[in-house]
Structures are given as structure tokens and as C-alpha cells.
C-alpha positions as CSV (number, residue, x, y, z in Angstrom):
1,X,147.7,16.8,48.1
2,X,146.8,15.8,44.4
3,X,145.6,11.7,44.3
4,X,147.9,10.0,42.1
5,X,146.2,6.5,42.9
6,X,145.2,6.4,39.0
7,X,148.6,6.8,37.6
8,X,150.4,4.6,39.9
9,X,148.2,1.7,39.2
10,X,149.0,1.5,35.9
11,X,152.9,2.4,36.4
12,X,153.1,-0.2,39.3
13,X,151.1,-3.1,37.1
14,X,153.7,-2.5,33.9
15,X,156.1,-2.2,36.3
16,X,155.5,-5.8,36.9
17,X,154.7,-6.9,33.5
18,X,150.8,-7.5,34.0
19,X,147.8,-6.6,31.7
20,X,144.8,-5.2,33.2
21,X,143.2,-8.6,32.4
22,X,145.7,-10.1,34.5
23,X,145.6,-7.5,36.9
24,X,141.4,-8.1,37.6
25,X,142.1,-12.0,37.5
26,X,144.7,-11.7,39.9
27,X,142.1,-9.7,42.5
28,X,139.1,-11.9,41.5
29,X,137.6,-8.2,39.6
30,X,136.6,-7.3,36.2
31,X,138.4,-5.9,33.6
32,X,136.1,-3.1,33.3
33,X,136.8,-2.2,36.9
34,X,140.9,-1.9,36.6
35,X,140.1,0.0,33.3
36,X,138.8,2.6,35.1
37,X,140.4,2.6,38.0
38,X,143.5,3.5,35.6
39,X,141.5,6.3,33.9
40,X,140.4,7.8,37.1
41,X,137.1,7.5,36.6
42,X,136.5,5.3,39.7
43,X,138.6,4.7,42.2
44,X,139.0,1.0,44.4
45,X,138.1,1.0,48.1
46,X,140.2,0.7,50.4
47,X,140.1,-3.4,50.6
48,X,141.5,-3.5,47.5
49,X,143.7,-0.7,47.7
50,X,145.3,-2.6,50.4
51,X,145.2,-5.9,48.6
52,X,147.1,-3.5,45.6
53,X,149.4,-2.6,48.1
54,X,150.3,-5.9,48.8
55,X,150.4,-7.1,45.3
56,X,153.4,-4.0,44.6
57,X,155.2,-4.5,47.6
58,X,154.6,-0.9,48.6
59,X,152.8,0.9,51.2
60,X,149.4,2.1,50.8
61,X,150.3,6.0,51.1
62,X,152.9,5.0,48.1
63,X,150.2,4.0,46.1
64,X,147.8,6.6,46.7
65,X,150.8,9.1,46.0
66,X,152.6,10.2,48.9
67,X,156.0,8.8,48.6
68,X,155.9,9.1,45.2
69,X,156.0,13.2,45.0
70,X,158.5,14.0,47.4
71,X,156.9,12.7,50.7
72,X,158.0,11.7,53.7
73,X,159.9,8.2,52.4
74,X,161.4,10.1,49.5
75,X,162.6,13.1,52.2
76,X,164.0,10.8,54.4
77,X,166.1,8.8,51.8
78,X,167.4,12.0,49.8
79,X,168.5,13.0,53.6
80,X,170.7,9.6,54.4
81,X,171.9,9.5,51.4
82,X,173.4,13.2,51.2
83,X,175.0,12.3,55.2
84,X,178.7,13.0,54.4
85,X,180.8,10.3,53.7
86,X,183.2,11.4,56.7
87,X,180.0,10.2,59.3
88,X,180.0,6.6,60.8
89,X,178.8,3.3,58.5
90,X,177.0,2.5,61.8
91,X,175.3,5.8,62.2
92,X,174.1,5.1,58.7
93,X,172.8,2.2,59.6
94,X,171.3,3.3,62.1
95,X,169.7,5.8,60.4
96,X,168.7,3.0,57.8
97,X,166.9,1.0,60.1
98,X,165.3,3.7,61.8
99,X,164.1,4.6,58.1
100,X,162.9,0.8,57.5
101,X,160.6,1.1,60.6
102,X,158.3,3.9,58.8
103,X,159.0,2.9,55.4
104,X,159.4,-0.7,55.1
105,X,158.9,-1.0,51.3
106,X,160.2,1.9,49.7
107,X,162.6,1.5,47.0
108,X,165.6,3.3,47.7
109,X,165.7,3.4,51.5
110,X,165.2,-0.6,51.2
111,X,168.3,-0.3,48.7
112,X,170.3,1.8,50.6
113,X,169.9,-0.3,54.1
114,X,171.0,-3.6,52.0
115,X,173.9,-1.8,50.7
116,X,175.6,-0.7,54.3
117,X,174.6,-3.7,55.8
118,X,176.8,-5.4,53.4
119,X,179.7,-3.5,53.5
120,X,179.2,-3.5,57.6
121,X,179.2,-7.5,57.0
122,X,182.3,-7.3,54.9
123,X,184.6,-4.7,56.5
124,X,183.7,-6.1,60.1
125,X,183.5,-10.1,59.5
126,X,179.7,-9.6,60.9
127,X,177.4,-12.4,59.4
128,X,174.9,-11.3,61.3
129,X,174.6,-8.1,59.1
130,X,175.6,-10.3,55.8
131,X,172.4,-12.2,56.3
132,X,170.4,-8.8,56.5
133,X,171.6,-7.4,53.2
134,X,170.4,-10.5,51.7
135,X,167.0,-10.8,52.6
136,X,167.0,-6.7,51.9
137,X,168.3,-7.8,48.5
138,X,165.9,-9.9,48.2
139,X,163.3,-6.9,49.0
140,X,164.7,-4.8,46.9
141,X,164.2,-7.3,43.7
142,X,160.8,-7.4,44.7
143,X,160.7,-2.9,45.0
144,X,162.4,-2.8,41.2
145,X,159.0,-1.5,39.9
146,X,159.5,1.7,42.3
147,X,162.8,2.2,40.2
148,X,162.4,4.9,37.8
149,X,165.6,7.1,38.4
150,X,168.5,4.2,38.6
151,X,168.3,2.5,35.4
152,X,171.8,1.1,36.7
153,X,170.1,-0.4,39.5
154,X,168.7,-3.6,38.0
155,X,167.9,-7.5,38.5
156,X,171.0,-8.6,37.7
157,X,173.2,-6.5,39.6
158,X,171.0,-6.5,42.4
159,X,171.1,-10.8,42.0
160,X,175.3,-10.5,42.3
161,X,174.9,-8.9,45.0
162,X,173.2,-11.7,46.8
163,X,175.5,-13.7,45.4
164,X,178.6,-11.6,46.7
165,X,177.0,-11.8,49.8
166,X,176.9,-15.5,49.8
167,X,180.9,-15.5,49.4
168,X,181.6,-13.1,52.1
169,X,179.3,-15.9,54.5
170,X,181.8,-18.4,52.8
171,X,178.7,-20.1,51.6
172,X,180.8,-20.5,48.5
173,X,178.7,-23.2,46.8
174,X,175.5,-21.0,47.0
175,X,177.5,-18.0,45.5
176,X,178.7,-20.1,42.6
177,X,174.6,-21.0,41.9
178,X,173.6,-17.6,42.5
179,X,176.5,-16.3,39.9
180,X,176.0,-19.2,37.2
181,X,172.0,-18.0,37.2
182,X,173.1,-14.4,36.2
183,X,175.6,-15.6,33.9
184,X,173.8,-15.6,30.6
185,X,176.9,-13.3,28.9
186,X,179.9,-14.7,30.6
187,X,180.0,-12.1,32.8
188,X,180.3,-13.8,36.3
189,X,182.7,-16.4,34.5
190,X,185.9,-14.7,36.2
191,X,184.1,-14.7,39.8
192,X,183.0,-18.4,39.1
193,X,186.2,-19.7,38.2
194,X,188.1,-18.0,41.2
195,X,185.7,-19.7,43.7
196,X,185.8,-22.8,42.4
197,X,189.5,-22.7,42.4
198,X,190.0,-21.1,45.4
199,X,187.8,-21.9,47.5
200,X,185.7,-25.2,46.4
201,X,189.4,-26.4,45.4
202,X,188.2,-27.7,42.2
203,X,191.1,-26.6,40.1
204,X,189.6,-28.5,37.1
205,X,186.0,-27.0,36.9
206,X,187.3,-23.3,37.6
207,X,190.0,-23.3,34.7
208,X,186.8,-23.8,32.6
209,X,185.7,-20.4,33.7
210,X,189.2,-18.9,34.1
211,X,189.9,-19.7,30.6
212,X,186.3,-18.1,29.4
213,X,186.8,-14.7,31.5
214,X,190.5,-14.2,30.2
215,X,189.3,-14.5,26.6
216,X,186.3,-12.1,27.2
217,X,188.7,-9.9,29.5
218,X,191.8,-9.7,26.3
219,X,188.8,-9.3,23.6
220,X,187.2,-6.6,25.6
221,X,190.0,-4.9,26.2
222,X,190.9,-4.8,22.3
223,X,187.4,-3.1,21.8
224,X,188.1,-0.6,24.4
225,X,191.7,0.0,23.1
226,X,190.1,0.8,19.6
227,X,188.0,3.3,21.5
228,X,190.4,5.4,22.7
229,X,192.7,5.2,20.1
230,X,189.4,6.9,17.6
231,X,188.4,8.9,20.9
232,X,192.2,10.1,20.4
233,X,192.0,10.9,16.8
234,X,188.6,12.4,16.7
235,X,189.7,14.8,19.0
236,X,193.5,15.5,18.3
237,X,195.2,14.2,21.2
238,X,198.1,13.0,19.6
239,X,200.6,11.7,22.4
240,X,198.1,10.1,24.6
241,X,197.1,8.4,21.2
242,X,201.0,7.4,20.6
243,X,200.7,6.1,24.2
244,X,197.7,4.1,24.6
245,X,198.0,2.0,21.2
246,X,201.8,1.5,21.7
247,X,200.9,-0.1,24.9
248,X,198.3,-1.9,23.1
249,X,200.6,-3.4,20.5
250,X,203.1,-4.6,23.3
251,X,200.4,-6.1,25.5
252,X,199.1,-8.1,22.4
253,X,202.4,-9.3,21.9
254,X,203.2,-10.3,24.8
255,X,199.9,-12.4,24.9
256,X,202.5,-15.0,22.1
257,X,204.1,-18.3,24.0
258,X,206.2,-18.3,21.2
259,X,207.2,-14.6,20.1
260,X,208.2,-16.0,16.8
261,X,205.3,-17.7,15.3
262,X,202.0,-16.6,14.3
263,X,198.6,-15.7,16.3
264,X,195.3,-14.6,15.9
265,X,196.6,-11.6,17.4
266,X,198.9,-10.7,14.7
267,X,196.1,-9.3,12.6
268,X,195.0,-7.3,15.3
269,X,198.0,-5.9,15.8
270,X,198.5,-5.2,12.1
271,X,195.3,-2.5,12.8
272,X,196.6,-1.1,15.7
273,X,200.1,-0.6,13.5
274,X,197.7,1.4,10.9
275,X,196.1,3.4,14.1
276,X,199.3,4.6,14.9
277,X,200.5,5.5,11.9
278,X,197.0,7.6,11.5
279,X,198.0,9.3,15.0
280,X,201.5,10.0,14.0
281,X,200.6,11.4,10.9
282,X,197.7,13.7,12.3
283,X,200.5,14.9,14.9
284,X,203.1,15.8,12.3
285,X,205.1,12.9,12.6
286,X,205.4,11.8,9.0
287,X,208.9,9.9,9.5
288,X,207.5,8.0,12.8
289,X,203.8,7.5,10.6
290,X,205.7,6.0,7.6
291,X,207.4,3.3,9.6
292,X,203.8,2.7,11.5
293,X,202.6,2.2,7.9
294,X,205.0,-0.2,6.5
295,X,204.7,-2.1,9.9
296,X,201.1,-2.4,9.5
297,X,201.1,-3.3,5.8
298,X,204.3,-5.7,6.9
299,X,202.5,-7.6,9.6
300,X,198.7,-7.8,7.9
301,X,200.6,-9.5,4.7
302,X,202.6,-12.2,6.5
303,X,199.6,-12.7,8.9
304,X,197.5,-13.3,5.0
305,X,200.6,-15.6,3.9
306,X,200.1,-18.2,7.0
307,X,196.5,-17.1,8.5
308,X,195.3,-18.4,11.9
309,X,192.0,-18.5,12.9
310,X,192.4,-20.2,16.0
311,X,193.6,-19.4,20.0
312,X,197.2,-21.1,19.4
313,X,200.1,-20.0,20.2
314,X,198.5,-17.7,23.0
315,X,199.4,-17.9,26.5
316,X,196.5,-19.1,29.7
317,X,194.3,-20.1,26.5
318,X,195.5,-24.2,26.6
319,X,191.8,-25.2,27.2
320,X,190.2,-23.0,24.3
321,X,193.4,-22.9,21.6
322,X,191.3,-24.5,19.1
323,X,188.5,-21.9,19.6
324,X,187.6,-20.5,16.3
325,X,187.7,-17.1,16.6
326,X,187.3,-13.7,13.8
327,X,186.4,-10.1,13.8
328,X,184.3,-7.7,11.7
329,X,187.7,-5.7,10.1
330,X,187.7,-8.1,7.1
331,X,187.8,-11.3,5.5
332,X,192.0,-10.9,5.2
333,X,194.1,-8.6,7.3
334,X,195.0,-6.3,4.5
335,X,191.0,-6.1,3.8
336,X,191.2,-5.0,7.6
337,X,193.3,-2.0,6.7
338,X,191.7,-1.1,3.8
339,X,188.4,-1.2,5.2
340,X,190.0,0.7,8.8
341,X,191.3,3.6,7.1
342,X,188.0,4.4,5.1
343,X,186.2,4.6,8.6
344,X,188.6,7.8,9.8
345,X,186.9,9.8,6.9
346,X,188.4,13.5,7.3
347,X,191.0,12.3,9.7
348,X,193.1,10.9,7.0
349,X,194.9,12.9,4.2
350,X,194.8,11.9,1.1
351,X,198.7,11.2,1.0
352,X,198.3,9.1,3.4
353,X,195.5,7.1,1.6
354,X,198.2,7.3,-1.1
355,X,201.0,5.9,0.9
356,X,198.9,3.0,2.2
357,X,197.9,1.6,-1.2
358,X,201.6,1.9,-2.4
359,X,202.2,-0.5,0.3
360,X,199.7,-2.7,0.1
361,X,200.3,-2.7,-4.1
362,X,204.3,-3.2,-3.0
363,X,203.6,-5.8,-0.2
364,X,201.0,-8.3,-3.0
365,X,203.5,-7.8,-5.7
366,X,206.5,-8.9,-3.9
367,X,205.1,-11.1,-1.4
368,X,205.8,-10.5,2.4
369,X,208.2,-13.1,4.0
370,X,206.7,-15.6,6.5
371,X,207.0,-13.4,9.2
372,X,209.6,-10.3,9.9
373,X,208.0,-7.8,12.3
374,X,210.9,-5.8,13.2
């Protein structure tokens, strides 16, 4: 068997984010002699192997090489994880911590162990088991270096996981502080605020939350909306087009407390008016794309007339109306079509092109009313 003791040194060290002059301070050594360990040129003896060992949270064979090219720990995980789904969650886990007895420190049968126990603990009520996958979570965090194949598989998801564990141990004000640590984006808000309000019956401090993840959860879901209304165009699949960006238009419409007067929203949907018309238009629809356009062109002129820059006048946003909010489509919403339509390139005719900036010239000339959607 080749000795890959050289390569993993360096791999496992990066892996957790030491220099070789940290490295040799670390094991009381010289720089000179982790230099060359790395380069093969010398190799540590076995004290310090074992002390390197320790250091990585692997075993020694790992280091050396063994589990790393397809060895016994590597065998043995490829083989519980291909067990069919039809076998027993309890024969998994028995063959888990069978696994865990030869291979206490290897990535993904660590992984893999933390995951059944878990869903043991939460199909079954079994705290017992609950309390296992966290300290394997745990062990896993400390394993991410071994990670090379699951870039999925990170810190963060493997620190909600802890912190799901926490809540299904009804521990529910330790799975609020595990959440808020991983929460640098907002995106535990939604799982914050329901345990707060659901559980810690703090109404008050889980609206906060609530309030944060619908915003995030309605602006995301614009984003995506856009995506497959250009995945649908880019690729000429016209009804599902129709479909998806009419629902769109309804859902952001719905979003008004009072259907007539403005939102934010209202310039959106002005885009989303233009999309369609651009999907109608590709699908030889030129009656059905024409009154897409003049909608479009309607809407983004009375949103200019009366603009709103704020969350008012949209529903389960009370606690954030006042947000100041804005997106990249343009400083007005007409600038938002004219800017939209130059981003379909090839996608959109040239009488088309014509037909919007008949409307938009019609629309400035003549002013749009406050607000007629129909």
C-alpha cells in the first residue's frame, strides 16, 4: 500500500486552517521539521504521528492513508449507506454502531450514525437516541476536515442540526441559541420565531422573527419566480410560462390589505405583466401579449405617478411596513421595463420592442390615472 502520510498532513492542517508554523508550535517542533514532513522527505515517528492523529480527530491508519484510498472505513460506509431504503432504521443503526466501534472518527460513518440516530429520536419519541446524534454532531463538526466529497455537508447545516435536535428534546430555549448563532443571513428567522411563539409562548419576541422570515420568504420567492419565468423563455416552454407568472401576479396581489391602493408590489407586478406579455408573444399569442403589454405599461405608470418605497399596505408585514425596501430593475418602474426587455436579447422581436415604446411614449404623454389595473 502506497504511504500517503505526506499528503494528508498538509490536507488535514488546511483542512483546519493552520500554517505549518502553527502546526510545529502546536507540537512543541520546528518549522523545518513539518516542512518536510509535508514534502516527504522525512517522515514523524510514531509519537507524533499519534499526537497528529489526535490533533485531526482521525485515526492513525487515516492519516497514514488507509481510510483515505478506499480502505476498510471507506468500504464499510459506501456499504451502509447503499443498504436499501426498504431495510430497518434500527438495523442501520445497528450497523452504524457496529461501524463506530472500528472506526470511531471517520467522517462519513460518524455522519451517517448522527443522522439515524436522529430520525430514530424523532419518529420514536427516544431521547435517549436524540442525545446521541448530538454529541455525533458534535463529532462530526470536529471530522469536517475529512469532507472532501459533500460540499453540502457543512458547519452550518451540521450546527441546525444540533439545534433541531435540541427542539425535538423540547429543550426549546437551547434550540433557539443554537439557531440565533447560525443565523447570520436570516435564515433560521422562520424556525426562531415559531418556537418562540409556540413553544416559549412569547408571542411578542417571535413576531419579530415571523415578520423577518415572511419578508425573506415573499422576496425569495419573487427571485425564484423570475427564474422560471426566463428558464421558460430561454427554452420555449410557453404554457408553463403563462402558468407560473400568472400565478405569480395573483399571489402578489393577493399579498394587498387593501386591493385598491398602492404597494411596493405594484412595480413588481408591472415586470411580471411585461414577462408575460414576452411569453405570449414567443407562443403566438399576439392578441393575449398586447393586453400583457398595455397592463404592464398601465400598472408601471400609475405605480411612477404615486411611488411607494415602503412595506404598506401589505398584509402580516404590521411590524416592518415602514421598511424601506427597492430592487435592481430601475430607479422608476417604467425604467424597470425598459431595462427588463433589453435583458431577453434574441427572445424579443423587434415589434415587440416597438410596441412597448409606443406604450410607454402613449402612457408619459397622456398620463396614467392613479391607479386602474383592470
Amino acid at each position: 500500500m502506497e504511504n500517503q502520510l505526506a499528503e494528508n498532513i498538509r490536507i488535514y492542517r488546511k483542512g483546519m486552517g493552520l500554517t505549518q508554523e502553527q502546526l510545529a508550535e502546536r507540537l512543541g517542533i520546528t518549522l523545518g521539521a513539518v516542512s518536510k514532513w509535508e514534502r516527504g522527505s522525512s517522515e514523524p515517528d510514531l509519537a507524533y504521528i499519534m499526537e497528529l492523529a489526535e490533533l485531526f480527530h482521525i485515526s492513525v491508519d487515516a492519516l497514514i492513508g488507509f481510510s483515505l484510498r478506499g480502505s476498510d472505513a471507506d468500504t464499510e460506509a459506501d456499504r451502509i449507506e447503499g443498504l436499501s431504503e426498504s431495510e430497518s432504521v434500527w438495523l442501520i443503526a445497528e450497523e452504524y454502531e457496529n461501524a463506530l466501534k472500528k472506526f470511531p472518527n471517520h467522517f462519513r460513518i460518524v455522519y451517517g450514525a448522527a443522522l439515524t440516530s436522529r430520525l430514530i429520536g424523532v419518529l420514536y419519541k427516544r431521547d435517549a437516541e436524540l442525545k446521541k446524534a448530538l454529541e455525533l454532531f458534535r463529532h462530526t463538526i470536529a471530522l469536517l476536515p475529512q469532507n472532501r466529497d459533500y460540499p453540502e455537508i457543512n458547519e452550518a447545516r451540521l450546527r441546525d442540526e444540533i439545534a433541531g435536535c435540541y427542539s425535538a428534546l423540547k429543550n426549546y430555549g437551547k434550540a433557539i441559541e443554537e439557531y440565533q448563532k447560525n443565523n447570520l443571513t436570516g435564515n433560521n428567522d422562520a424556525r426562531i420565531g415559531c418556537l418562540y411563539t409556540v413553544y416559549e409562548k412569547k408571542p411578542e419576541e417571535g413576531i419579530k422573527f415571523t415578520e423577518r422570515a415572511f419578508f425573506s420568504c415573499v422576496s425569495s420567492m419573487i427571485t425564484a419566480m423570475a427564474g422560471y419565468a426566463s428558464y421558460y423563455i430561454f427554452t420555449s416552454q410557453h404554457d408553463q410560462g403563462i402558468r407560473a407568472v400568472k400565478w405569480t401576479i395573483r399571489f402578489l396581489e393577493s399579498l394587498k390589505e387593501d386591493p385598491a391602493r398602492h404597494t411596493y408590489f405594484d412595480k413588481i407586478i408591472s415586470l411580471f405583466y411585461l414577462l408575460l406579455a414576452i411569453i405570449q408573444d414567443c407562443g403566438d399569442l399576439p392578441e393575449e401579449s398586447e393586453e400583457s403589454l398595455r397592463a404592464a405599461v398601465r400598472i408601471a405608470a400609475a405605480f411612477d405617478d404615486a411611488p411607494i418605497s415602503t412595506m404598506e399596505n401589505v398584509i402580516l408585514l404590521d411590524g416592518v411596513e415602514k421598511l424601506v425596501v427597492y430592487d435592481e430593475s430601475g430607479a422608476t418602474a417604467i425604467d424597470g421595463l425598459k431595462n427588463t426587455i433589453e435583458e431577453y436579447g434574441t427572445c424579443v422581436s423587434g415589434s415587440f420592442r416597438a410596441k412597448l415604446s409606443r406604450e410607454i411614449e402613449n402612457a408619459i404623454r397622456h398620463e396614467a390615472p392613479a391607479r386602474s389595473f383592470s
